[in-house]
N, C-alpha and C positions, 0 to 999 in steps of 0.2 A: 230788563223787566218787560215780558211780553203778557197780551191778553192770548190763552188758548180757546181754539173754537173747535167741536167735533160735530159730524152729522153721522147718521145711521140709517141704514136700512135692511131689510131682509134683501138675500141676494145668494149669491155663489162664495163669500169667505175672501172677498179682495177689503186688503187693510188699505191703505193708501193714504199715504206719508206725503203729505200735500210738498211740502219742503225738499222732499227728494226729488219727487216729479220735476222740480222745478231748479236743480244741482243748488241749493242752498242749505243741505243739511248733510253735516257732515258722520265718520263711518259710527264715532262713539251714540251720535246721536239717532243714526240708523239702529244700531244695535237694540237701545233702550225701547225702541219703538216696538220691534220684533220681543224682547221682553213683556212689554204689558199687553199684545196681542196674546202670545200665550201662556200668559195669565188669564185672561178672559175668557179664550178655549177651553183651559182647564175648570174654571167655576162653569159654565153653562154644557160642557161637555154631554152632559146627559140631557140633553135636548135633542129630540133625534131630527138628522138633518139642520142642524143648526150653524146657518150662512148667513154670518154677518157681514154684512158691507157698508165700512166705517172708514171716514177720512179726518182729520188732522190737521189743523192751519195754527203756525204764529198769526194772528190778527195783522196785517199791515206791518208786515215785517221787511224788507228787501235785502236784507245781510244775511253773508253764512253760520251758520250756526252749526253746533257742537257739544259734546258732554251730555250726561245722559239725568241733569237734574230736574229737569222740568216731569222725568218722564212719572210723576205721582200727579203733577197737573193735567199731565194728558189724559192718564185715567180716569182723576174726575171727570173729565171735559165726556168722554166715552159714555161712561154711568150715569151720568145726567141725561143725555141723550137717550139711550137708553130705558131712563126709568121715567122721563119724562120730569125729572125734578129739577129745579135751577138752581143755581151753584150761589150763595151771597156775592157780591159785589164787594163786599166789604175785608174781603180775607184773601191771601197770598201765600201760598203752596211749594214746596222747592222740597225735592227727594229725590230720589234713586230709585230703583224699584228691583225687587226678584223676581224669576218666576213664579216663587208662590207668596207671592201678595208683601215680604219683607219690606220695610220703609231702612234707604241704606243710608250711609252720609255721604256730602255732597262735599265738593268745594266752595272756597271763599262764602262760606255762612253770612259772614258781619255783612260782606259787601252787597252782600242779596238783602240780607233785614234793613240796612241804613236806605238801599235802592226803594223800597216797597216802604220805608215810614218818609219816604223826602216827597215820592207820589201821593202820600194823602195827605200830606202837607199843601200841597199843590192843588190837587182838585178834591180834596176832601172835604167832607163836611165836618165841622167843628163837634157839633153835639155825635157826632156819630162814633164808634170803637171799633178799631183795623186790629184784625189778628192776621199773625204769621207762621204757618206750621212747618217745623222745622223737622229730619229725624235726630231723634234722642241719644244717636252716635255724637250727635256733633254739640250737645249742650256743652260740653267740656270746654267745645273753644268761641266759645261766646266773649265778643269782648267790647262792649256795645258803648257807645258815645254817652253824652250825662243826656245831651237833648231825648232820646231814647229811656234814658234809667226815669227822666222827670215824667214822661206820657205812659211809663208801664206803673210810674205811682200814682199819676194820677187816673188811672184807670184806663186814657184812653188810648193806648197801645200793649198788645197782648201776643205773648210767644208762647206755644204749644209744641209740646214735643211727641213724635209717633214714632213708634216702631214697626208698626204692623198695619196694611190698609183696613184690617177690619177697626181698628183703633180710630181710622181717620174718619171716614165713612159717616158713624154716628154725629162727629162732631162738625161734617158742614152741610149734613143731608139729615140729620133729625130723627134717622133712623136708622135701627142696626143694619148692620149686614148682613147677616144672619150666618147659620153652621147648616149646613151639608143634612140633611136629616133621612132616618131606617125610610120611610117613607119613598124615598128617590125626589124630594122636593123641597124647598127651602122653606121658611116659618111665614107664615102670614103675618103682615106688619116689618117686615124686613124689606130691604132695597131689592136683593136678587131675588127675593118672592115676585114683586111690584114689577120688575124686568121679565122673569117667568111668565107672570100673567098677559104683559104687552106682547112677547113677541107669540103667545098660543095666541092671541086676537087675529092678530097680524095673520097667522098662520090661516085660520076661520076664515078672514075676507079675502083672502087672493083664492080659497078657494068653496066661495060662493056663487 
């Protein structure tokens, strides 16, 4: 169970996978990495000249790492940054990712959900409700302890199944993703609208 952390800027298009830099991240978890980069090329593609320069960190991590599941948390962690919106505190993330935006299944499902309801147990707050979004390949092999089945009746632990990051998107940022539009620009009141807008600023003051 790691916290992800992304920063951004306009630049020249270097991704940089803090973990690799630093030989702690291994080839599967390479891979995924280069997966949600071009993802992210693909959606802002039509931005002309568009050089993002974004990096990546496990939070306080010192072990090697591996496996491409975190890689739907890296992408929020990107988009947030990004659209300038912050991620809840209160929710926990684990997928796979395609190139075009697919949420995939993961391994050891149980051991990730029991991992992330034992941490809110720990530093959580009582009144407060932790959700965990899972993709919807892997509800089949759900197969979860009673302490679990007792906090999802009583309300205060929640599993969410996605298939698609536009499916996700809404449900930890509040607002859609929005679709590709005749126009060449995304919908107003959508997240890659909100991201469009930031990086045309951006573009304004460097050259002011």
């Amino acid at each position: 169970m790691n916290q992800v952390s992304a920063r951004v800027a306009l630049g020249s298009g270097n991704f940089i996978n803090i973990e690799r830099e630093v030989n702690l991240s291994g080839d599967l978890h390479d891979k995924g990495v280069f997966i949600l980069q071009s993802y992210i090329k693909g959606m802002f593609s039509h931005i002309q000249s568009f050089g993002l320069d974004a990096s990546i960190l496990f939070e306080q991590n010192y072990s090697p790492i591996d496996g491409d599941s975190a890689s739907c948390a890296e992408l929020l962690a990107i988009l947030s940054a990004l659209g300038g919106l912050e991620i809840p505190c209160n929710i926990a993330v684990t997928g796979a990712l395609s190139q075009y935006g697919e949420i995939l299944p993961v391994g050891s499902v149980n051991t990730k959900i029991v991992a992330w309801y034992e941490v809110t147990q720990i530093v959580g707050n009582s009144k407060d409700k932790y959700t965990v979004y899972i993709p919807t390949a892997n509800l089949r092999d759900l197969n979860l302890p009673s302490s679990i089945r007792r906090a999802m009746d009583k309300g205060k632990f929640q599993i969410f199944t996605c298939s698609h990051v536009e499916e996700l998107i809404p449900e930890v940022f509040g607002i859609p993703a929005g679709k590709f539009g005749k126009n060449g620009k995304y919908p107003q009141g959508s997240l890659f609208h909100l991201i469009e807008e930031r990086i045309d600023r951006k573009k304004e003051e460097e050259h002011e």
